[in-house]
Structure formats: structure tokens, C-alpha cells
KELOLO-527354 format. One line per field, with one value per residue (C-alpha): z negated, y, x negated; residue in three letters. Coordinates in nm, 2 decimals, decimal comma. Layout:
REM residues N
z Z:...
y Y:...
x X:...
resn ALA:...
This chain:
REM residues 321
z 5,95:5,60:5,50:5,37:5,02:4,95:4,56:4,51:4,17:3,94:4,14:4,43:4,39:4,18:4,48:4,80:4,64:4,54:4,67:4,75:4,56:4,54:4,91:4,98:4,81:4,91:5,31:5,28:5,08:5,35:5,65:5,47:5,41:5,79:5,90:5,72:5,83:6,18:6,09:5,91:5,54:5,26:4,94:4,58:4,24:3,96:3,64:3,48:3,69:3,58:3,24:3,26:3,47:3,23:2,92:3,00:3,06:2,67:2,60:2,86:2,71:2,86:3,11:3,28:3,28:3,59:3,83:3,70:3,74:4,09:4,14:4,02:4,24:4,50:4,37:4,35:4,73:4,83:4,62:4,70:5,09:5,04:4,97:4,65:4,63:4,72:4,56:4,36:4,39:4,01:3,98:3,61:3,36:3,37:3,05:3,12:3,51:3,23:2,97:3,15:3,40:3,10:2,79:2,83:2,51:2,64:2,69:2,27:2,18:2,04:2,16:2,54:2,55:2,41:2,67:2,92:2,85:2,86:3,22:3,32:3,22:3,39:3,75:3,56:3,44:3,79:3,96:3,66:3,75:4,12:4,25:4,03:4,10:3,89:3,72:3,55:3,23:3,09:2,77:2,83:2,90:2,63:2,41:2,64:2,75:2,34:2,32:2,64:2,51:2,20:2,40:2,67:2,35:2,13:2,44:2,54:2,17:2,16:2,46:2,39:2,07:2,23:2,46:2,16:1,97:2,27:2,33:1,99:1,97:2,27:2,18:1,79:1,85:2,07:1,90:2,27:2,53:2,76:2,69:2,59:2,69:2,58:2,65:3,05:3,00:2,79:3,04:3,33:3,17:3,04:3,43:3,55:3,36:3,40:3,75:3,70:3,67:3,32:3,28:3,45:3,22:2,94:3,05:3,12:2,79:2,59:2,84:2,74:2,40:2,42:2,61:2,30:2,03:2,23:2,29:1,96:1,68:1,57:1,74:1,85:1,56:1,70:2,06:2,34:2,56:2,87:3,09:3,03:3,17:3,43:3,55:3,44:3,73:3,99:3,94:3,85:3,97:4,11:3,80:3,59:3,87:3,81:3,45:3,53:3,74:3,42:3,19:3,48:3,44:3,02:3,14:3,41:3,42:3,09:3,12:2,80:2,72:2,46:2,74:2,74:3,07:3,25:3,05:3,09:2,92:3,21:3,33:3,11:3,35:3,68:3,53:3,44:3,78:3,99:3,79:4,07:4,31:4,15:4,37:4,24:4,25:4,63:4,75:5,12:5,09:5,15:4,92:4,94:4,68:4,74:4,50:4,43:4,17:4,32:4,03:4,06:4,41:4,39:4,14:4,33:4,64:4,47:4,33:4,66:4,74:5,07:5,27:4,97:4,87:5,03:4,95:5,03:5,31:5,47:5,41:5,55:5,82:5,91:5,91:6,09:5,84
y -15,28:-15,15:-15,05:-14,72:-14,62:-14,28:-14,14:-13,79:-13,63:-13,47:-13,08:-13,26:-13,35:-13,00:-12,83:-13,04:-12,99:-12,60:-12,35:-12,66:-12,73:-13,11:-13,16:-13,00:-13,23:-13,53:-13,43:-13,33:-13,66:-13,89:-13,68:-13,77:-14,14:-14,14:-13,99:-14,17:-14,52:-14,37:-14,36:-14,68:-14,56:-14,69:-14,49:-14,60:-14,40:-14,33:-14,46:-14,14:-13,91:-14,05:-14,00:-13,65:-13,59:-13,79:-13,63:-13,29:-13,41:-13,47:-13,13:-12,95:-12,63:-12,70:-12,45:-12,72:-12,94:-12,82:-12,85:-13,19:-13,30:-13,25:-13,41:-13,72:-13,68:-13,65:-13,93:-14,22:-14,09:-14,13:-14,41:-14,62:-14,52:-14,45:-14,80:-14,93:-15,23:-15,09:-15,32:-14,96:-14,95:-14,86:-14,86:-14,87:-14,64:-14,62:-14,77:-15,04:-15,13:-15,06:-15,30:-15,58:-15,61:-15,57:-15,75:-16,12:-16,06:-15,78:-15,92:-16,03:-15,70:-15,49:-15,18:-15,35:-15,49:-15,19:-14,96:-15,29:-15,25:-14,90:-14,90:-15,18:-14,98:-14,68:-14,81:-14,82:-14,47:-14,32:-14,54:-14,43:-14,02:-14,07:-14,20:-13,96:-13,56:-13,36:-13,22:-13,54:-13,67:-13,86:-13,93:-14,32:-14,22:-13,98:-14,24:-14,31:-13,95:-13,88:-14,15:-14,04:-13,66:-13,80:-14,03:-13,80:-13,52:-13,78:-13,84:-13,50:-13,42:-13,67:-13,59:-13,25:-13,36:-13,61:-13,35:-13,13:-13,37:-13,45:-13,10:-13,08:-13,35:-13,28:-12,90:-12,87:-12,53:-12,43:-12,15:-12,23:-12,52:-12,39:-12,65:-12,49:-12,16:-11,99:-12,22:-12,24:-12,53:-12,72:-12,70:-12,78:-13,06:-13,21:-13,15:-13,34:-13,63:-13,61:-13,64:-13,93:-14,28:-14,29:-13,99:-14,24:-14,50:-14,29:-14,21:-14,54:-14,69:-14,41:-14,56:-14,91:-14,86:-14,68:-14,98:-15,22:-15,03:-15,02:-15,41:-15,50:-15,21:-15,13:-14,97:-15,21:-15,25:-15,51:-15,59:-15,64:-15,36:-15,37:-15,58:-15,41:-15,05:-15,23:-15,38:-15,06:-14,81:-15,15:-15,13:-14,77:-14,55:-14,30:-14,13:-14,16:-13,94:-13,71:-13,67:-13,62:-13,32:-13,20:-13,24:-13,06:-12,74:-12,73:-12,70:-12,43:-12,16:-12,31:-12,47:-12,30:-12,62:-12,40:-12,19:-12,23:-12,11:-12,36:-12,67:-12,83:-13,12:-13,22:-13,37:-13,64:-13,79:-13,72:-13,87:-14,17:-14,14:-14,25:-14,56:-14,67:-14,66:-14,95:-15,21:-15,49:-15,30:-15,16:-15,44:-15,41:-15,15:-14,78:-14,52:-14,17:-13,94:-13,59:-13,36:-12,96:-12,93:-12,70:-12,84:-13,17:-13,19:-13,00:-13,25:-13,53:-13,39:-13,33:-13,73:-13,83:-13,89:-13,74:-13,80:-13,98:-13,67:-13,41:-13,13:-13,15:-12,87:-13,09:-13,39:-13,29:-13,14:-13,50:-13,71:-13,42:-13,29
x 17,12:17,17:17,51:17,58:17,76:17,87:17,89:18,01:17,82:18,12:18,03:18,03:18,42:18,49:18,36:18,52:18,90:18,79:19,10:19,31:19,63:19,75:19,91:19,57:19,33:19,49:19,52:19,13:19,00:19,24:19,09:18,70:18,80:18,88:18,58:18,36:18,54:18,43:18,06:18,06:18,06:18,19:18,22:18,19:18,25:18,02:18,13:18,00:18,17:18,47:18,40:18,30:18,64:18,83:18,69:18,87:19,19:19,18:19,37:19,54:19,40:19,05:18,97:18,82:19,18:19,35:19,02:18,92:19,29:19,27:18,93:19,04:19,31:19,01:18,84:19,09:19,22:18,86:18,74:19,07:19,07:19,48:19,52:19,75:19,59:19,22:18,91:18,75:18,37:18,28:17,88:17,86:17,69:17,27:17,23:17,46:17,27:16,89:17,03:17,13:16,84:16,60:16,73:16,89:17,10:17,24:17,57:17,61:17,54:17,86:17,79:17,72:18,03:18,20:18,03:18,12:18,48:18,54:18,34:18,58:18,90:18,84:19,01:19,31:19,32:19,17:19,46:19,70:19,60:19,51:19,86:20,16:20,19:19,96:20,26:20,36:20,27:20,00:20,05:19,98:19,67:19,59:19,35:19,17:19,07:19,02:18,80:18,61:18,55:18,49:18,19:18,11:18,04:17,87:17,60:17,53:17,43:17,23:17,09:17,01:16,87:16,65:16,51:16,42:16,27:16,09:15,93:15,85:15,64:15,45:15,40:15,48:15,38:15,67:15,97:16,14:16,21:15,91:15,60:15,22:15,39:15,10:14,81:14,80:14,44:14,67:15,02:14,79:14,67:15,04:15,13:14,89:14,90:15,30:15,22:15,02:15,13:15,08:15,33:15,61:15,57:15,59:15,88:15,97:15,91:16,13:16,40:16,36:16,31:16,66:16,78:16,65:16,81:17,12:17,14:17,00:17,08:16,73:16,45:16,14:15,85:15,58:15,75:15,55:15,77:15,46:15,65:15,98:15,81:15,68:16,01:16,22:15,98:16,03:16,40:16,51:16,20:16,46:16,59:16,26:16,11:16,41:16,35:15,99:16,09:16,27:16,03:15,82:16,03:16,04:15,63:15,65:15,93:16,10:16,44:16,67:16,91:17,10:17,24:17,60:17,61:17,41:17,53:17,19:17,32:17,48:17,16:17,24:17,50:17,32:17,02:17,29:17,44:17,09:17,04:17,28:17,02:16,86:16,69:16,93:17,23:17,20:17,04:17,03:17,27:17,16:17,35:17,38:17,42:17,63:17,56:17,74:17,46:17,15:16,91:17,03:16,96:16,60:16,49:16,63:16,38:16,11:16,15:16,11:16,48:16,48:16,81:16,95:17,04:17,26:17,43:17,80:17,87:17,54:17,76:18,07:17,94:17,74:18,04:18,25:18,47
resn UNK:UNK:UNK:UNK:UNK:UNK:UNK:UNK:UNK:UNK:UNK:UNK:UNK:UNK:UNK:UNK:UNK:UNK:UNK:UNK:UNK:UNK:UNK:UNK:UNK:UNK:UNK:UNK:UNK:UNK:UNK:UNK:UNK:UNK:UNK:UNK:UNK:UNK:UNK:UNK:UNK:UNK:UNK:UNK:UNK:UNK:UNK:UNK:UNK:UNK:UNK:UNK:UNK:UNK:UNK:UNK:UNK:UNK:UNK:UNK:UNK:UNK:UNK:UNK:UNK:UNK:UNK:UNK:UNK:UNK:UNK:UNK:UNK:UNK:UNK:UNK:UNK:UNK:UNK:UNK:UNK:UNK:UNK:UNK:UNK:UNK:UNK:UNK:UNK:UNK:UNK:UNK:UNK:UNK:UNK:UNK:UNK:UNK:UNK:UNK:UNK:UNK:UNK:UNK:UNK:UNK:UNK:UNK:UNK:UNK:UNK:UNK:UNK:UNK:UNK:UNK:UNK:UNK:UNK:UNK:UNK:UNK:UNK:UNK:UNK:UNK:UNK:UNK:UNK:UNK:UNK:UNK:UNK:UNK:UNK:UNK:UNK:UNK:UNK:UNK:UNK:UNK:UNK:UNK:UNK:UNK:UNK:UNK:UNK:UNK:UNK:UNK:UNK:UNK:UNK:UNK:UNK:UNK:UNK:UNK:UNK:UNK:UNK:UNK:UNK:UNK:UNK:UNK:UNK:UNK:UNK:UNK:UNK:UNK:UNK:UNK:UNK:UNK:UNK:UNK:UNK:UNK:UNK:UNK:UNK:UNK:UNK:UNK:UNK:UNK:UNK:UNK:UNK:UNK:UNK:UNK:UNK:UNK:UNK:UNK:UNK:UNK:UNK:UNK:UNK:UNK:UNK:UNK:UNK:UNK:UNK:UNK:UNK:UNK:UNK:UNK:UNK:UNK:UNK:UNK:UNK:UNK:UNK:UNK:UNK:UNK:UNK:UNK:UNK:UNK:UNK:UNK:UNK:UNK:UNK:UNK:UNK:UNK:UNK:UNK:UNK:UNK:UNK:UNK:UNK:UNK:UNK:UNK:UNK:UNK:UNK:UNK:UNK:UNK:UNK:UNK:UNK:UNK:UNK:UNK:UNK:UNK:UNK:UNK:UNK:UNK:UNK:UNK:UNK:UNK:UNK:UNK:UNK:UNK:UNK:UNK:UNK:UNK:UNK:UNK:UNK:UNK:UNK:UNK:UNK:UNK:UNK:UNK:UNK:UNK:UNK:UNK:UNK:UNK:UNK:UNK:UNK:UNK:UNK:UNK:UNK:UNK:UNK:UNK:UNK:UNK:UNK:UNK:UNK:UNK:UNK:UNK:UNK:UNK:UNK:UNK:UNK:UNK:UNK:UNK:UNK
């Protein structure tokens, strides 16, 4: 029998401590970690979860600070199970789990083992944050969130500018982020052959060529990248199907990822966050994700997730919380 991990998506932890001061949050995530020892779960925590919660605690002005404060709070109760000395479950970032499976050198590249190290340090700072009053200061761990917000604001950019770049070349035509908005022959045809195989290893291959300029600096010229795909959809199939789902919507009702309000470029991270359904990391293990994001968890359905998946009142409510 498969053993199951739990990961809670950053809305996912927002949401469970919502309306609960500190006594609160740690009382609810202590009840959780006791109801889920009941049914046999163990929980781990997303490396970029972290870093999106860490990144706000960079100035105590965000309006963002106060919340995230007290979902790390969440986190390191639930992560560590109330234990001082608890062995933390850190799945590393997506492009970390897509480097190293795919590249051999992955490991002498600088920018790896800087994105290596700064996965590695952030038990500290959870344990750091997770185990004082969220009154006290933090100032040992200030460069550390600075250089997170400076990360987490470096990726979403470049995120967002990969996406536009991205609709643009497949409809130059395009003054928005909706895809052959006027041309309905030409969006059925994109859908369809997104839908196809050969629309996943599209996708596939603008992962690994990401993956090969990250371990070695420069982006491929004659490499033979075939392989690579092939491996990247047997090993990570999970979140290219989620990024097909949002390519899927730039081609249907459009999908605006300018809109402050939305923060579309959150998608980066959950994207990041289901490269830890990998085969080789889970290995016999099952994992579940819980998710307070309603798009997140639509595309994660329509992907073919299925009960990997769950919203968090659904969660709760299964392990009797």
C-alpha cells in the first residue's frame, strides 16, 4: 500500500489559518497533524510555497505581511508535526527536480547550486519563524527574505514575459492575451493540436530547453533535445498538462495576465509546485495536493489529476477536521 504525502499550495495555508490569530493557528494546524497521523498521512512542504510566504515578510508594510506570518506559522506546526527536532519534508523547486533528472552536469552548474542552496536553507528560516510569537523580531532573518522577494519578483517577470512572448509568436496578430481571438478555424485548429501529443512536447521541449540554459548558461544551438522531451512528459507529465490547460484558456475565454487583481503570475509557482509529483520523486508514495486556488485546482482536473487534487474544506472534512 502506497503511502500518502500531503502539500498545502500557498492559498491552501492562507486560507486554513483565515480569522485565526496565533493561539488559533497553532491549536488548528496541531489538531490537523493529529488527524492526519490517524489516517496514516504524512505531510511535506513545497519549497515554493515557502518562498512565496517568505518573500512578503521582506517589509512589514506588505499588506500581505501579517497573513503570510501566520501561515508559516501554519506551515512549520504542520510540516514539523510540533516536534523541535522534526526531519522537514522540503520537495524542492520544479526546476531544480527538471534539472537534475535531465542534465548530468547539473550539479557544476552555478546557478544549480545557488538555487540548491537557497532550497536547502529554507528549514532554517521556516524553523527560525515557525517556533517564536509573531510579535517578535526577525531581523536575523531579513537577508534572506530580501533576497527571496528579490527572486520570487525576478521569476514572475520573467514568467509573465515568457508567456507574452509566447502568445505572440503563436498569434503575432494578437493586441491581447486571448489567442486567434478573431479567427475561430485558426483557434480550433491551435486547440486541437494542443490537445494532441505533439502539443505536450512542445511544451515539453520549451521546459528542457529552460532546464539547459539553466544548468549550462546558454541556450541549446545543434543539441539533440528528443530524448530529453521524451523523458521530461515520463517523469513530470503532471504540470505540462497544467500548462497546457493554460495555454488552453489564452485560446478560449482569454486569460488577461496584466490583471493586478488576479495575479496570474502566480501560476508560475503552482506550475513549480506539481513538478513534485514526479515519478522519481514520489516513488511509491501517493501525494496529494490541497489547493485554496479555484483555477489552480480546475486546471489540475482537467490534467487528469483527479483525487490528487482537493480543495481544502474537501480536505479537512476527509481527514475529520
Amino acid at each position: 500500500m502506497s503511502q500518502e504525502i500531503v502539500i498545502f499550495d500557498t492559498n491552501a495555508y492562507r486560507n486554513f489559518i483565515h480569522g485565526f490569530d496565533e493561539i488559533g493557528v497553532r491549536d488548528r494546524a496541531r489538531k490537523l497533524v493529529t488527524r492526519e497521523n490517524k489516517c496514516g498521512i504524512t505531510v511535506g512542504v513545497s519549497a515554493p510555497v515557502l518562498i512565496e510566504l517568505f518573500a512578503h515578510l521582506a517589509d512589514p508594510a506588505d499588506p500581505a505581511y501579517d497573513i503570510c506570518r501566520r501561515a508559516l506559522v501554519a506551515a512549520w506546526e504542520h510540516a514539523s508535526g510540533h516536534s523541535e527536532n522534526a526531519l522537514i519534508n522540503v520537495i524542492p523547486e520544479g526546476m531544480l527536480l527538471l534539472s537534475k533528472s535531465l542534465f548530468p552536469d547539473a550539479a557544476n552548474s552555478q546557478e544549480f547550486r545557488s538555487r540548491e542552496e537557497n532550497n536547502g536553507a529554507l528549514t532554517s528560516v521556516l524553523k527560525g519563524v515557525g517556533e517564536v510569537a509573531v510579535s517578535d523580531d526577525l531581523s536575523a532573518y531579513q537577508q534572506a527574505f530580501d533576497r527571496l522577494a528579490q527572486y520570487v519578483k525576478s521569476e514572475e517577470a520573467r514568467f509573465i514575459q515568457h508567456m507574452r512572448n509566447l502568445v505572440s509568436q503563436l498569434d503575432p496578430s494578437t493586441s491581447d492575451w486571448r489567442i486567434y481571438k478573431n479567427d475561430k478555424v485558426k483557434r480550433r485548429g491551435f486547440l486541437k493540436e494542443l490537445r494532441s501529443p505533439k502539443g505536450l512536447e512542445w511544451i515539453a521541449r520549451s521546459y528542457v530547453v529552460y532546464g539547459y540554459e539553466l544548468v549550462y548558461g546558454k541556450p541549446p544551438i545543434q543539441e539533440d533535445l528528443s530524448g530529453h522531451v521524451k523523458e521530461l512528459i515520463r517523469l513530470f507529465q503532471t504540470p505540462l498538462e497544467v500548462y497546457r490547460e493554460i495555454l488552453v484558456l489564452f485560446a478560449g475565454n482569454g486569460f488577461n495576465m496584466d490583471d493586478p487583481d488576479e495575479r496570474r503570475e502566480n501560476f508560475r509557482w503552482d506550475i513549480d509546485i506539481l513538478f513534485g509529483l514526479s515519478s522519481e520523486t514520489l516513488a511509491s508514495k501517493h501525494l496529494t495536493l490541497v489547493t485554496g486556488d479555484g483555477k489552480m485546482l480546475n486546471a489540475a482536473l482537467q490534467a487528469g489529476l483527479g483525487t490528487r487534487a482537493q480543495r481544502l474544506p474537501d480536505y479537512l472534512q476527509r481527514v475529520g477536521l
